[in-house]
C-alpha angles and dihedrals in degrees: 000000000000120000117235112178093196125049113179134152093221102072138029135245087275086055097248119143129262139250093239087048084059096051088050102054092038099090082057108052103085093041087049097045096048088050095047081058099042088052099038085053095048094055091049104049085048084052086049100052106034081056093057099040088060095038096053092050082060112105127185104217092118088061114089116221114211102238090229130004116271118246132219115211088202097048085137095047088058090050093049085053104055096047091053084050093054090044091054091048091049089044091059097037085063 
């Protein structure tokens, strides 16, 4: 004899529903379906706007701006570098 711990008849053996389990939700779908989203939307837009909320009170006065940007005399050189450094790469991954 083999143990089930659940008999329903709502379900099979594989555990899948009924017929008779989706006649009987389906007056229920839309209504359910309608409140998940109403309720998934509420907590969102709380989410939303708490985040803003906080994020708009944050100031940046503790941040120092540079007055100018600072420039690299050997901007090229970086670049050449770089690239001989991806052609290596490439050379070994082959």
């Amino acid at each position: 004899m083999v143990y089930r711990p659940f008999q329903s008849t709502y379900y099979d053996a594989q555990m899948r529903a009924s017929p008779a389990l989706l006649r009987a939700r389906a007056p229920y779908l839309i209504k359910n379906t309608i409140t998940g989203t109403a309720i998934f939307a509420t907590a969102i837009g709380i989410f939303d706007a708490y985040t803003i909320h906080v994020i708009s009170q944050d100031e940046f006065d503790d941040v120092i701006v540079p007055d100018k940007p600072i420039h690299r005399t050997d901007a090229q050189s970086v670049v050449e570098r770089a690239r001989q450094a991806s052609d290596a790469r490439k050379h070994q991954e082959s």
